[in-house]
N, C-alpha and C positions, 0 to 999 in steps of 0.2 A: 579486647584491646591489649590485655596484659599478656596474650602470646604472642605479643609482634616483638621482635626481637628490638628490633629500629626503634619501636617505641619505648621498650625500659633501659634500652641503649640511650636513648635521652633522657629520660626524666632521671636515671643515675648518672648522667653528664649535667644535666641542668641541675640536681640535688648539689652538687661535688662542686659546680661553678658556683652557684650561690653563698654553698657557706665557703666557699675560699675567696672569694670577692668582696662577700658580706665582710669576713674577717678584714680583709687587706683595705675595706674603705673605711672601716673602724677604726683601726691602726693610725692609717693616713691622719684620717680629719684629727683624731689626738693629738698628732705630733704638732698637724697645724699648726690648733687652738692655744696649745701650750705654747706654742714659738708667739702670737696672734697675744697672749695675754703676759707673755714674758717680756716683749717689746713694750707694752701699757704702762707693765711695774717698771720698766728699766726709765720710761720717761717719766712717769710718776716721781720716782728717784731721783732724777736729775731736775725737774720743779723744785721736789723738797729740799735739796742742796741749793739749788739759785735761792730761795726767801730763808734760808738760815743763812746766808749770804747778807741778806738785804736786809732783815732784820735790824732795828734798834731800840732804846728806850730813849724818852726826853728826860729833860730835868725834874718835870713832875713824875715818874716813874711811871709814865705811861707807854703802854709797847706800841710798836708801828713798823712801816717798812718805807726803807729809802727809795727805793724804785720796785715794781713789780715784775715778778721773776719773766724771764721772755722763755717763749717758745708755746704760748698759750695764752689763750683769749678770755683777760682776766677783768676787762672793763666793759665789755656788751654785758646787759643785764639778764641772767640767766642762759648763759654761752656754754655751761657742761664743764666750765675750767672755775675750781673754787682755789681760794687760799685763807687762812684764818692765823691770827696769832694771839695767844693767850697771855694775859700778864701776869704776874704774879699778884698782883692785886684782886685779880677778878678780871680784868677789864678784856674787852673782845676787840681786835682789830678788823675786819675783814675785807674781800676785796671787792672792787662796783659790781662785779656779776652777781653776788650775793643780794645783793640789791638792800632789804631792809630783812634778810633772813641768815639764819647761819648755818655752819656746818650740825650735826646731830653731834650731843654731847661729847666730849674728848675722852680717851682712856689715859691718863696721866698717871705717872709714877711705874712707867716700863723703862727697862734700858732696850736703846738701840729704836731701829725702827720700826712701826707696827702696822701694816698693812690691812685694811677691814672693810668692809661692804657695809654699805648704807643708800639711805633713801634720801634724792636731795630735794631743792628747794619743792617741785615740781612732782614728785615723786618719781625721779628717774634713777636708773641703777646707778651707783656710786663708787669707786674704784678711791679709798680713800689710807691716805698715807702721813703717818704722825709721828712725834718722838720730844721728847725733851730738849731743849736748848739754853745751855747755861752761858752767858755773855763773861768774857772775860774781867768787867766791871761789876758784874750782877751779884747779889748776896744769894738770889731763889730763881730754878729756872723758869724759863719760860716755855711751850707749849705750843707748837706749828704745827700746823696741818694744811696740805692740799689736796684737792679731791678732784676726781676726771671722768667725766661719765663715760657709762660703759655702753650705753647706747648702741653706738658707731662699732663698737667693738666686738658686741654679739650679733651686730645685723652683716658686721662682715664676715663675723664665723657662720654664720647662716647662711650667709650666698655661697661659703665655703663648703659647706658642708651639702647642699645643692646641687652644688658643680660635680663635687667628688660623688654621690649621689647618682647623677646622670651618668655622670663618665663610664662610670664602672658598671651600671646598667647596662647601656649602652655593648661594653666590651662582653658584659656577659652572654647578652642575647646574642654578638655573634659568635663568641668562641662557642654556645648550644648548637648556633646555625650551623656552624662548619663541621662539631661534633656528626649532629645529623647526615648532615651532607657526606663525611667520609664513609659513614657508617652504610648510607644507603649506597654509595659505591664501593665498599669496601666487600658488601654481599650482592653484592651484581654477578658473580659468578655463580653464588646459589641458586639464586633466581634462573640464570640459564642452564643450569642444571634440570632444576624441577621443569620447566620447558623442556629441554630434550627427552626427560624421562617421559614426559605425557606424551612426546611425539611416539618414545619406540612404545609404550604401550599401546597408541593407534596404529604402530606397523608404519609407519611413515620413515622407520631408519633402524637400524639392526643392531646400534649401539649407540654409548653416550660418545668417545670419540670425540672430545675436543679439549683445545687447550686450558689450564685450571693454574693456579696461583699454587706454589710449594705446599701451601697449607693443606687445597684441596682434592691435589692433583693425585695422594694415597687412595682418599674418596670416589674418586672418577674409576682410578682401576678397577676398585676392588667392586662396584658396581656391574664395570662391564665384565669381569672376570663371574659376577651373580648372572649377569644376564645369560652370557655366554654359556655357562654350569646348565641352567636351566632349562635352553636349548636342545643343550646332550641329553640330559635327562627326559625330556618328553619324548625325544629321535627314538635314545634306548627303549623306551620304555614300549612304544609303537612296535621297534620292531621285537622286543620281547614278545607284545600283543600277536602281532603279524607271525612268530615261530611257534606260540603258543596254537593259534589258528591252524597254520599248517599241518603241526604234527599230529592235531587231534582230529583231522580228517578219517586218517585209514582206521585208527583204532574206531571211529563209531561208525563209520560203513563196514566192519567186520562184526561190529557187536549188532549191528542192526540187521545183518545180513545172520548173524546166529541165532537171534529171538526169531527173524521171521522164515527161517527153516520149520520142518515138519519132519519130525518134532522139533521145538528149539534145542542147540546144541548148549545148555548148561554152562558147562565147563566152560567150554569156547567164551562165551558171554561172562562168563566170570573171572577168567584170566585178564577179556581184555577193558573190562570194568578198573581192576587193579591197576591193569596200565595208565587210562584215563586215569585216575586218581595220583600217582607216581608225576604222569606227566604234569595235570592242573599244578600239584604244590611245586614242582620242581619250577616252573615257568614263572610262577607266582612270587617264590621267591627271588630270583632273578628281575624280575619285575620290580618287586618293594626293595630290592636293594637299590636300584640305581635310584627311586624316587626320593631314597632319604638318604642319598649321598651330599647334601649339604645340611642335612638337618640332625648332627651328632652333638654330644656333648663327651665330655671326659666321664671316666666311671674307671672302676677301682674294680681288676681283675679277680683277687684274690677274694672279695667278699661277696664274688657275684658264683664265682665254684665254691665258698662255704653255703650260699644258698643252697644251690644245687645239688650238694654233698647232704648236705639234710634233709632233700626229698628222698633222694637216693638212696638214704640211710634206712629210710621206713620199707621199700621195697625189699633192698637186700640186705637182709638182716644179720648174713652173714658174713656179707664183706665189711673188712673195717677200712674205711674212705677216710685217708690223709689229704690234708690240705695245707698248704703250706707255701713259702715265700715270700716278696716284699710288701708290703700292707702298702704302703706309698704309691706302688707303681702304678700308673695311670697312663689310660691312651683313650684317642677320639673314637667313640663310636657307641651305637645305640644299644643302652643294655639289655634290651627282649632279647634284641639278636646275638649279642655275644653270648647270654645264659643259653640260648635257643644253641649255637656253636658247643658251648662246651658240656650241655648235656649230651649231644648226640656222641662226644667222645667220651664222657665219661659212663655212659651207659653201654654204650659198646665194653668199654672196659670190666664194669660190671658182671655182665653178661658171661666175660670170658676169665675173669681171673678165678683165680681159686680159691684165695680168702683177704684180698690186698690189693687194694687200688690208693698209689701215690700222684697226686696234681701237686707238681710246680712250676711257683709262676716268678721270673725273672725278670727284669730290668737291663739290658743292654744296649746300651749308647741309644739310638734312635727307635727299638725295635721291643715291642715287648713277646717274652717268649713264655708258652703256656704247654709243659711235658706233662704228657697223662700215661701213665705205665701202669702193669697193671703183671699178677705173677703166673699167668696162665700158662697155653701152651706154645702161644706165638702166631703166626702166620704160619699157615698150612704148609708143608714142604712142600717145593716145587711150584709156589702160586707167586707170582713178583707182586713188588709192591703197588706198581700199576693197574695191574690187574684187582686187587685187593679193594684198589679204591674207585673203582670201572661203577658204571650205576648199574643198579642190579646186581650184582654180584653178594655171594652171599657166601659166608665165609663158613659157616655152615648149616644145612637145612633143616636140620633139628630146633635151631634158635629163632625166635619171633624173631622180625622186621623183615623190612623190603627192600633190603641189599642199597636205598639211597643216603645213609646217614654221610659215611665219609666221601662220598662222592657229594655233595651239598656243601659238607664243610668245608670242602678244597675248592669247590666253586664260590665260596662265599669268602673264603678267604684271599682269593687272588682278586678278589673283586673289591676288596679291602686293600689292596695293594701287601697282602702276607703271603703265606703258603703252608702247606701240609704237609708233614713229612713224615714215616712210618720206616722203624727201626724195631730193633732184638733192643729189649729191656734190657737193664743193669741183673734182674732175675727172670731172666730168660723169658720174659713173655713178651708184649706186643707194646712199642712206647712211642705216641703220637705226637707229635712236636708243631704246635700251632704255633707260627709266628706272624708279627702282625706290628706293620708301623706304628709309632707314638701318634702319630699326626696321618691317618689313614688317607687312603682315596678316599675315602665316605665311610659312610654305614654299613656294619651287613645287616643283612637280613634273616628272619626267623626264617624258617621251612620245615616241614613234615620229615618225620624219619621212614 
């Protein structure tokens, strides 16, 4: 459940709405209650002022009140509205609600007014408000108090607190719902994606090819720009298969036709053995190049010819194999195949210098360049460099190999989108200039020398 996108797409909208709702109805019902209990005190207050009003003493120095404060129900017996005055004698006035009971003891001897909670006749919450009162005739004061139940007052903050409660409930489940609801329209274009993608892998449609929102519409290209690549790449690859095929007809109806002479013609059969063989890698390669033309990664020229330079080094013991240029420089392609490239040039090189083979490797704007020189004798007089790099061609027959190294590597490098190029060294011998996009057509591919 927790890879559905939709799904922890809500539950972190309904997380996010809760505690910000939860917050915002907390807040709320606070400000309420305080406004809900600040209104209580404020009429509280204005009772205590009306019976310090009405207040008096008789001639026997007993305290009382002239009239009972209005704005509260101070003669039903047990009505939730008290008032009490104390004398200075002792003596207790109080008012008909009170009936034959009184307020809970006084706190006497505070300045100002004292607001306090108590339990009244009944035992209902009490909302109680008291303070000294000294009569202008009086030698000692006297001691008021009115009390208001709170009853009413927390049963309203409760329906308050209910409402707000609901309310906000309420808003949250729908701002979830709506969360949801955009969410699951907001990836309706995925979903029609993965639909077309199952259609073209049934072959039902050749691409994805439809409209996508800014977001996703990078994603659609570069899908059908995957599909399309893919495409090539099987096409190529077939009719690599298909030239492969071809050309390995005559050479085994001549090699079949020399084993089953009388006697077999040897030689014949083993020349064109070598051919079969020149041709299988040659094709092969060609082959595995276009299949991992989207399948490159970045690699680091310079420490792929220090590999190489130190296999190199144990064969020819006597050439000393420079390496050298920018360590950073970096381009797209598969590194079997670039080692597989720049052995074939550097062994060539080996083969022909005299005691000095220099590889460097440069960095230029888009392109990276890889010079192999070496201090030999050169290109033969009178062979061009086309010729030089012709397959088969053998530069001279004294030397092992089978004349396909640089013809491989010019086919694998255009095939990369580079090229090969063959020049007079800086010391006069033979200097190979591989170059080769940052951001290739593809991969090249390894192949046999």
């Amino acid at each position: 459940m927790m890879r559905s996108l939709t799904l922890r797409l809500a539950l972190l909208a309904g997380l996010w709405v809760a505690a910000g709702l939860g917050g915002a109805a907390w807040f709320v019902a606070g400000i309420a209650t305080a406004q809900i209990e600040a209104a209580l005190e404020a009429r509280l207050g204005a009772l205590l002022d009306s019976l310090a009003a009405a207040v008096e003493v008789d001639e026997a120095g007993r305290a009382g009140v002239a009239r009972p404060p209005a704005g509260a129900d101070f003669e039903a017996p047990f009505s939730g509205a008290y008032w009490q005055v104390t004398g200075p004698d002792g003596g207790v006035a109080t008012s008909r609600s009170l009936w034959d009971q009184s307020l809970p003891a006084a706190s006497r001897g505070h300045a100002g007014v004292l607001l306090r909670q108590a339990a009244g006749p009944r035992g209902e919450p009490l909302l109680v408000a008291e303070r000294d009162l000294l009569l202008p005739d009086g030698a000692a004061p006297l001691h008021i108090a009115v009390a208001l139940s709170r009853a009413a007052t927390m049963a309203e903050v409760a329906r308050l607190r209910r409402g707000l409660g609901l309310g906000f409930l309420l808003l949250g489940v729908g701002l979830v719902a709506g969360v949801v609801l955009q969410v699951v329209v907001g990836l309706a274009p995925l979903r029609r994606i993965r639909r077309a993608l199952a259609e073209v892998r049934a072959g039902e449609r050749e691409a994805l090819a439809m409209p996508a929102p800014s977001e996703i519409a990078p994603l659609v290209t570069e899908v059908d720009a995957l599909i399309r690549q893919n495409r090539e790449t099987v096409a190529m690859a077939r009719t690599h298969l298909g030239n492969l095929a071809h050309a390995l007809k005559t050479p085994i109806a001549v090699l079949r036709n020399a084993l089953e002479a009388t006697p077999p013609a040897i030689p014949v059969a083993r020349a064109e053995a070598a051919a079969l063989d020149r041709l299988v890698q040659h094709h092969l390669a060609r082959a595995r190049s276009a299949a991992l033309a989207a399948g490159t990664a970045e690699v680091a020229p310079l420490a792929l010819a220090e590999e190489v330079a130190q296999a190199l080094r144990r064969l020819f013991r006597d050439i000393a194999i420079a390496v050298q240029g920018d360590a950073r420089a970096r381009l797209r392609a598969d590194a079997q195949d670039l080692t597989e490239m720049l052995g074939n040039l550097m062994e060539n090189a080996c083969q022909w210098a005299d005691g000095a083979v220099t590889v460097t490797i440069a960095a230029e704007g888009d392109a990276i360049r890889i010079a192999v020189e070496d201090d030999g004798p050169g290109l033969t007089p009178g062979l061009a460099v086309d010729e030089a790099m012709a397959r088969g061609v053998r530069l001279d027959e004294a030397k092992p190999g089978s004349g396909l190294g640089l013809a491989i590597v010019r086919d694998l490098a255009a095939l990369a989108g580079g090229s090969l190029e063959l020049a007079e060294g800086a010391k006069g011998g033979l200097r190979a200039l591989l170059v080769l996009p940052r951001r290739g057509a593809g991969a090249t591919s390894g192949a046999g020398r």
